[in-house]
N, CA and C of each residue as an Amber inpcrd file, in Angstrom:
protein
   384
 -40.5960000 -77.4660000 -30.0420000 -42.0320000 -77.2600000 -30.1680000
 -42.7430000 -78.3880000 -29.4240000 -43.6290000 -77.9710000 -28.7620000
 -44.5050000 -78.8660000 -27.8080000 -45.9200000 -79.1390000 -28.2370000
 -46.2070000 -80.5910000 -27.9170000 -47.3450000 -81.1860000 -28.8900000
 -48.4460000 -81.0130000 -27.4750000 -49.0780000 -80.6340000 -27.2160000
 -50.4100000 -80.6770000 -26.2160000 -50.7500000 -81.9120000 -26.1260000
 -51.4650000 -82.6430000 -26.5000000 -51.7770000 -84.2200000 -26.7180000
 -50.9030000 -84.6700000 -26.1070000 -49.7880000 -85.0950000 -26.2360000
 -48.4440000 -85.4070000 -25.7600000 -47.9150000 -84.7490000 -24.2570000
 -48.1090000 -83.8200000 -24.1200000 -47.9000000 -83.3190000 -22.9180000
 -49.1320000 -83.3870000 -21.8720000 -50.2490000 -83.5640000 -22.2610000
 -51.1140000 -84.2380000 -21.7670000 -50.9530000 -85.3230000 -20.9250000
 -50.5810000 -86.4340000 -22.0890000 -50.7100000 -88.1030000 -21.8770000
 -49.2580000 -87.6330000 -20.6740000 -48.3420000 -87.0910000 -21.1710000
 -47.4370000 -87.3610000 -19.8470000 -47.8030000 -86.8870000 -18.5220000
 -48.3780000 -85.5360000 -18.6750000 -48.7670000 -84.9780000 -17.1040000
 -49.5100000 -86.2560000 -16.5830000 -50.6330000 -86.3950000 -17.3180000
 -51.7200000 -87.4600000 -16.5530000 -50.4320000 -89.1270000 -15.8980000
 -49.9110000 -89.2140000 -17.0180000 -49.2290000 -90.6230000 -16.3990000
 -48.0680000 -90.1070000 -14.8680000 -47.7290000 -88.8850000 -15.1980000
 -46.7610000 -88.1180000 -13.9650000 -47.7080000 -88.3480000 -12.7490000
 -49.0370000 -87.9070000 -12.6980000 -50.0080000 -87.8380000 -11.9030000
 -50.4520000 -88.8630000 -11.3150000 -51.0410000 -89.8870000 -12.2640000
 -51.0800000 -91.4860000 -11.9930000 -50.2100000 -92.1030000 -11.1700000
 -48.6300000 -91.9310000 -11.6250000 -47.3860000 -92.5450000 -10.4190000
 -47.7600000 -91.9460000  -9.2110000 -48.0380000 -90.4870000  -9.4230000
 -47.9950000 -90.1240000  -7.8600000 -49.0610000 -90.4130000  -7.2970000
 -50.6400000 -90.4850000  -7.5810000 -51.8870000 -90.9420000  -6.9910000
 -51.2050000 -92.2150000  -6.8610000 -50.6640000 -93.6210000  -7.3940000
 -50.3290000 -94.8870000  -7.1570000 -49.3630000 -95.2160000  -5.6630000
 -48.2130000 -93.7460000  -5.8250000 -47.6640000 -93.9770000  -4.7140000
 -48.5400000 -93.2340000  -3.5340000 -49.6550000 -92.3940000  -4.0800000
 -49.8120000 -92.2390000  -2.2840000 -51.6020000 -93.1280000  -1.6270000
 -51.8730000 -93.7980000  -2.5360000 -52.9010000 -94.6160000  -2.3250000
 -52.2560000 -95.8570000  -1.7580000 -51.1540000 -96.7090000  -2.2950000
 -50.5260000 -97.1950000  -1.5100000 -49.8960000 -97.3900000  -0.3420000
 -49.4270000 -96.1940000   0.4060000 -49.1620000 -95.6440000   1.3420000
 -50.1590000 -95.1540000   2.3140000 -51.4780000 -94.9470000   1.8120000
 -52.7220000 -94.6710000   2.3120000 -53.3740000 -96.3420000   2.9090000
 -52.9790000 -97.2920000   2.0190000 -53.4370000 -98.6160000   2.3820000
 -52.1060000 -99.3580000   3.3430000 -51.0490000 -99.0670000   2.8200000
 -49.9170000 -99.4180000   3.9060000 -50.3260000 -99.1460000   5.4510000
 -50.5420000 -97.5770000   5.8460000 -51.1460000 -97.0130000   6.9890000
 -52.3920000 -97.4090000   7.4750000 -53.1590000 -98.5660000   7.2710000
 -54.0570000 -98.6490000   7.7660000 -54.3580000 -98.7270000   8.8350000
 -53.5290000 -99.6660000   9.5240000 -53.5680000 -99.4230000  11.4710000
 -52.7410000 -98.3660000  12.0090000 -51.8780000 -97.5300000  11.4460000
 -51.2650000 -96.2990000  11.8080000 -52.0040000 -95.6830000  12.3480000
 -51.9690000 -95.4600000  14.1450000 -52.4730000 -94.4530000  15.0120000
 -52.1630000 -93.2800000  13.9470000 -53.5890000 -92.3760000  14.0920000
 -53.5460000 -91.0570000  14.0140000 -53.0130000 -90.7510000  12.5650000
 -52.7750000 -91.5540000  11.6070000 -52.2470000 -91.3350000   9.9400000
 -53.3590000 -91.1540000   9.5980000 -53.2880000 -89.8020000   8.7910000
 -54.1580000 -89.1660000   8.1590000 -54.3030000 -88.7610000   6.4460000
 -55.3200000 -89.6170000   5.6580000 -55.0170000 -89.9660000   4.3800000
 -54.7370000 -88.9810000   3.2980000 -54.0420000 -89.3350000   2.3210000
 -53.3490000 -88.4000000   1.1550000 -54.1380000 -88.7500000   0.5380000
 -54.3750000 -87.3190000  -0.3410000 -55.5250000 -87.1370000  -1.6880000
 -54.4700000 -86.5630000  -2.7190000 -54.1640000 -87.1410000  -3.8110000
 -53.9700000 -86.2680000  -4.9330000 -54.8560000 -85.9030000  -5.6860000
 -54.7050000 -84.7090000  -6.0380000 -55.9270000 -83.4750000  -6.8570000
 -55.3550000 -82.7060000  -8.1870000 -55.5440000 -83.4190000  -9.3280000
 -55.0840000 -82.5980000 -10.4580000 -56.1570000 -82.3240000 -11.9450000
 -57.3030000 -83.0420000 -11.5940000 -58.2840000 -82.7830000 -12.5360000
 -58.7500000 -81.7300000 -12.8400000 -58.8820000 -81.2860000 -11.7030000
 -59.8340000 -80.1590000 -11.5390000 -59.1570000 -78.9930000 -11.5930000
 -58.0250000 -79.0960000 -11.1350000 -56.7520000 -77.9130000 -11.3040000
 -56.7230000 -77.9420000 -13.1080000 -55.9520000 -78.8820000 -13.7140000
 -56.5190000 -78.5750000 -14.6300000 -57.0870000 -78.0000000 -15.3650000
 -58.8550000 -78.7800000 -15.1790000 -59.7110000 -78.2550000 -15.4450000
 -59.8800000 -76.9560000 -15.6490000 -59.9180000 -76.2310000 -14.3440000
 -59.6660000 -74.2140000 -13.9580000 -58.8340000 -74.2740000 -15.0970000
 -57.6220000 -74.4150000 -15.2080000 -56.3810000 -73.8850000 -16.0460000
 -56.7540000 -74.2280000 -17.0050000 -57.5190000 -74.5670000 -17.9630000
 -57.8120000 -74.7570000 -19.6120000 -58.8080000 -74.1830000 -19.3870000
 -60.1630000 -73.8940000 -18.3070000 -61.2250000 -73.8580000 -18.8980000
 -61.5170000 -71.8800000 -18.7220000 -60.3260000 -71.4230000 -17.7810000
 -60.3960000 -69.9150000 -17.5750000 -59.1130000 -69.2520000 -18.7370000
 -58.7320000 -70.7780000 -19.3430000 -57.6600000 -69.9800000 -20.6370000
 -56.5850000 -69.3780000 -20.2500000 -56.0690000 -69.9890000 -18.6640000
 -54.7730000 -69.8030000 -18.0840000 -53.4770000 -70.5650000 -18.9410000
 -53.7910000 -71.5290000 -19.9000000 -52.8820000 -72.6980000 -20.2440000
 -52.1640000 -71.5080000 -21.4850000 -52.9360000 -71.1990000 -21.7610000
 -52.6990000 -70.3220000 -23.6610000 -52.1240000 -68.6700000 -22.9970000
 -52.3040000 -68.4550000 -21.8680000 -51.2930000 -67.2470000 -21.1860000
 -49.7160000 -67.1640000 -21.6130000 -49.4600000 -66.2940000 -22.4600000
 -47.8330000 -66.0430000 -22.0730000 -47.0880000 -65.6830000 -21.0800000
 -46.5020000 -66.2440000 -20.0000000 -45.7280000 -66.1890000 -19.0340000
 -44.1830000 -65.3310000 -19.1340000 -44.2900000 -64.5110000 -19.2180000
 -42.8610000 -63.0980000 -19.1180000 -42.5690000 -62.8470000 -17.9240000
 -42.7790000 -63.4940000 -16.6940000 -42.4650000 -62.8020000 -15.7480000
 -42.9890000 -64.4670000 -14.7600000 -42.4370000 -64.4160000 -13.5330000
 -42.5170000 -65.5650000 -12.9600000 -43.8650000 -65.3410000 -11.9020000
 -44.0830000 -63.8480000 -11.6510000 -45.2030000 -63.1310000 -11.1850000
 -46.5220000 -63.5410000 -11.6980000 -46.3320000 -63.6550000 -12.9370000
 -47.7400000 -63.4760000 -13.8030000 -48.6340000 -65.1820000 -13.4130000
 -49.9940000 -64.1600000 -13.4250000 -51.0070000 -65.3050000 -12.7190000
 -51.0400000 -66.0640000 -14.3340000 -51.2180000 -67.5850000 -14.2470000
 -51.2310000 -68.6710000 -15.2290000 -50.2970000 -69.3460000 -14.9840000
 -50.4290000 -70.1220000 -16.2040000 -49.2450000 -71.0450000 -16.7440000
 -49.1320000 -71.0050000 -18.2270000 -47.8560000 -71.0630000 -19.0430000
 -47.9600000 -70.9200000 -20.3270000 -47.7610000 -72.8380000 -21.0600000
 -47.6800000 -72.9010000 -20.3000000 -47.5710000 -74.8740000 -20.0480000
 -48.0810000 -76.0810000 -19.3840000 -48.5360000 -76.9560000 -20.0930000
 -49.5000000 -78.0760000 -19.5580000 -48.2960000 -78.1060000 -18.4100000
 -46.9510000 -78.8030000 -18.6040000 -46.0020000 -78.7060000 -17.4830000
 -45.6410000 -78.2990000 -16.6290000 -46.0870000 -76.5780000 -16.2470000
 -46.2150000 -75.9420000 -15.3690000 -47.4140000 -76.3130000 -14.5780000
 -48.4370000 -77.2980000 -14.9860000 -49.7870000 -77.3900000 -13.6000000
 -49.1550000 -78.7060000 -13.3210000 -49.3460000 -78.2830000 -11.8720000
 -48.4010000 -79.1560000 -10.5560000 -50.0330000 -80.1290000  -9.7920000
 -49.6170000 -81.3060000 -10.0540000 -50.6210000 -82.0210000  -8.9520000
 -50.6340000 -81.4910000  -7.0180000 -51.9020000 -81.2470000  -6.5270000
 -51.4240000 -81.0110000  -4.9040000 -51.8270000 -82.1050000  -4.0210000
 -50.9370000 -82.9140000  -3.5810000 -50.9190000 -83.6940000  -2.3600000
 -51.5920000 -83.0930000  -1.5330000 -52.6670000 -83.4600000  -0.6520000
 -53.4950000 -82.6240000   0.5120000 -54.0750000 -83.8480000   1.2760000
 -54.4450000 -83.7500000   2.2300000 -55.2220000 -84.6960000   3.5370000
 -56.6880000 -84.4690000   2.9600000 -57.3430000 -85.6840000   2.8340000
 -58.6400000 -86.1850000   3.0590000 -59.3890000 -85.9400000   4.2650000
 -60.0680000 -85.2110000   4.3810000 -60.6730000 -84.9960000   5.8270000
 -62.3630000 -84.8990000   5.5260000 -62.7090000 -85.6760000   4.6170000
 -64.3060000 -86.4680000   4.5910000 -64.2410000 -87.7760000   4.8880000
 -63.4480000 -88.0310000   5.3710000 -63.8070000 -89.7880000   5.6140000
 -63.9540000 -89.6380000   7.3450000 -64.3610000 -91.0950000   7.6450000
 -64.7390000 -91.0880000   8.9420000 -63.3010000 -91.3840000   9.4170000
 -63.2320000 -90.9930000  10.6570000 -62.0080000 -91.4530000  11.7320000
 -62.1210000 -92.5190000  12.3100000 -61.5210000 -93.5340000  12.7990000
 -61.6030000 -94.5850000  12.9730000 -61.0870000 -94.7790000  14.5660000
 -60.6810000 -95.6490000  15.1730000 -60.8760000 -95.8640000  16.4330000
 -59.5940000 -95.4830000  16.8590000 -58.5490000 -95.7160000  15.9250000
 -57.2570000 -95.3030000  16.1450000 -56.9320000 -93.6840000  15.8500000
 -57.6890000 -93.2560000  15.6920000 -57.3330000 -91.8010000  14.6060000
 -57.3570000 -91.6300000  13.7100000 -56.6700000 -92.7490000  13.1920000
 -56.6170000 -92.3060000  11.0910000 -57.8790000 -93.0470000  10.8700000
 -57.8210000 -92.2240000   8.9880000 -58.9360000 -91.5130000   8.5590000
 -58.9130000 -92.8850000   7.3120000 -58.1200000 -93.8870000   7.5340000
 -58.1840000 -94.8420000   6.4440000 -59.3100000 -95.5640000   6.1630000
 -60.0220000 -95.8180000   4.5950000 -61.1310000 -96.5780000   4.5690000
 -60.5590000 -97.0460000   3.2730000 -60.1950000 -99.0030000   3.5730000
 -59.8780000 -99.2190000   2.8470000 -60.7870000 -99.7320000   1.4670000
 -62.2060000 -99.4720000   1.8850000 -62.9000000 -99.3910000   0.5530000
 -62.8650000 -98.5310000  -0.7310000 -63.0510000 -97.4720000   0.0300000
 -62.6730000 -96.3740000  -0.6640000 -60.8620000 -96.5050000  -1.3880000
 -60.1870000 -96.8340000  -0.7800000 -58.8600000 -97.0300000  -1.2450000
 -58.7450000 -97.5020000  -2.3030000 -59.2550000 -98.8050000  -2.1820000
 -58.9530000 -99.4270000  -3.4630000 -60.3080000 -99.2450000  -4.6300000
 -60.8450000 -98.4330000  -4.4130000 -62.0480000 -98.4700000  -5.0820000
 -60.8810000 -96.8890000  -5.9330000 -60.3130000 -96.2670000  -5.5410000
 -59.5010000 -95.0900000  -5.8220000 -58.1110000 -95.6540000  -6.5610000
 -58.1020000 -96.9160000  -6.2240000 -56.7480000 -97.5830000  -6.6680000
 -56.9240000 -98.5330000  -8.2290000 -58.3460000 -99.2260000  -8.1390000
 -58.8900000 -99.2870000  -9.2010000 -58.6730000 -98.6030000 -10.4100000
 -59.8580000 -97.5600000  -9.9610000 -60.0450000 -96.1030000 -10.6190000
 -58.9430000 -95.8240000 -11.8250000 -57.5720000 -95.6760000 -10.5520000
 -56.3250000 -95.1220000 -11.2710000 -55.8140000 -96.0970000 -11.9170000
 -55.8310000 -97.2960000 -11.5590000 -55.1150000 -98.6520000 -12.6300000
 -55.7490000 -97.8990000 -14.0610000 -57.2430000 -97.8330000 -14.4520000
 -58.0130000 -97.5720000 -15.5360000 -57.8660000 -96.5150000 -16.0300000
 -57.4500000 -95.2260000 -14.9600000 -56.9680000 -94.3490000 -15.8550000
 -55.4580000 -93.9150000 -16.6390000 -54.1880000 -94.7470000 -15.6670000
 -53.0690000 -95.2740000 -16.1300000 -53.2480000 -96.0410000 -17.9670000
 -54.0030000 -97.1540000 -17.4090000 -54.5010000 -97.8530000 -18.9220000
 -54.6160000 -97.0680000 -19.6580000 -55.4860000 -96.2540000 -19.3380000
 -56.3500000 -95.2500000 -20.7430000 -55.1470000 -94.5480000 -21.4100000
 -54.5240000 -93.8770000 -20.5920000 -53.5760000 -93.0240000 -20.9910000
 -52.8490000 -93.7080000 -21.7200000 -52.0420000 -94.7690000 -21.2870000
 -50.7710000 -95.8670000 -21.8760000 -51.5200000 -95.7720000 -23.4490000
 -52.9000000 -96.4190000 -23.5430000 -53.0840000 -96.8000000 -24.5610000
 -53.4710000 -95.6680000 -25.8350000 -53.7220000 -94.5170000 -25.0000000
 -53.9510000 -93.4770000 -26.2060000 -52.3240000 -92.6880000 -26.5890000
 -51.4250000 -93.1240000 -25.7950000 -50.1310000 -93.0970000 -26.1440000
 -49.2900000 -94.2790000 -27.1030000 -49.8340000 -95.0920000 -26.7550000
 -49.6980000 -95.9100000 -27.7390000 -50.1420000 -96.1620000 -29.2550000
 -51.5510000 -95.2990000 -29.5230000 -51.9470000 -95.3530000 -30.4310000
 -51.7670000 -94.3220000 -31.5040000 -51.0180000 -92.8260000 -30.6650000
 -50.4690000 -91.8560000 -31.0440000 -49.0780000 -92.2670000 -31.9110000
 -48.5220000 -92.7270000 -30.8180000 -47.1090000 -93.4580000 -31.2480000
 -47.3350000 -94.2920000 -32.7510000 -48.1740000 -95.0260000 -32.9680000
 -48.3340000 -96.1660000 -34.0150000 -48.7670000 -95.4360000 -35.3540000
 -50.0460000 -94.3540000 -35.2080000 -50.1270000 -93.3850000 -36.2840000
 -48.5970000 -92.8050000 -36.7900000 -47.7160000 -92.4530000 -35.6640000
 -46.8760000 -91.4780000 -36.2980000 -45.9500000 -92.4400000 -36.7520000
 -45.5020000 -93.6060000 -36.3570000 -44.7520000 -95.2090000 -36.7750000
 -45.3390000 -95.3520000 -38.1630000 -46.9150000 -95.6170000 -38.5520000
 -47.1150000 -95.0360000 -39.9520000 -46.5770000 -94.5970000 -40.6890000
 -46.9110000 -93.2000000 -40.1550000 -47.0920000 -91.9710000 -41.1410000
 -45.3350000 -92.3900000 -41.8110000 -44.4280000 -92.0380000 -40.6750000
 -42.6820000 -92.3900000 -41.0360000 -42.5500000 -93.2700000 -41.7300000
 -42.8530000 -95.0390000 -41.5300000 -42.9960000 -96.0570000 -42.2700000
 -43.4340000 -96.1800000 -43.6150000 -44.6360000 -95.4830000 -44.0520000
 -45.0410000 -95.3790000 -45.7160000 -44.8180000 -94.2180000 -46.5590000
């Protein structure tokens, strides 16, 4: 049996590693002729998938439009193509980078810690 809350906090931290590794790699490439920056996108995917009631779909068939699982919504790696181009080609702005790298440190945190605090209720509850 699968706890939502819990499968939550993990997708988001699954998500976090991967926004960490490709913001890094986005700031690695900065003088890389012609490297063109990685966006990870899973909020909003998400979002659609709970808010059109795709998540609560029973899945019988591998066909069927949804997901019957927080685990089944997949983050998508895609190219950034709103930023300006730069003299070399790529599309790197390392303001934006770390202003995105920030961001995700805080939302890593958030998560850790509402996992942590999940964890300590149920350390409780067992304990008394």
């Amino acid at each position: 049996m699968s706890n939502v809350s819990y499968d939550l906090i993990k997708k988001g931290l699954d998500v976090a590693s991967i926004r960490q590794k490709s913001i890094s790699s986005n700031i690695a490439n900065i003088n890389t002729p012609n490297y063109k920056v990685n966006k990870v996108e899973f909020e909003k995917i998400l979002a659609d998938a709970v808010g059109n009631g795709k998540v609560t779909m029973k899945k019988t068939n591998d066909m069927h439009y949804g997901v019957e699982r927080i685990e089944d919504i997949e983050p998508i790696v895609e190219k950034r193509k709103t930023t300006y181009v730069n003299d070399n080609g790529n599309n790197v702005d390392i303001d934006l980078e770390m202003t995105e790298l920030a961001a995700n440190e805080i939302y890593y945190s958030t998560l850790v810690q509402q996992l942590n605090a999940r964890l300590g209720n149920l350390s409780y509850v067992i304990n008394k």
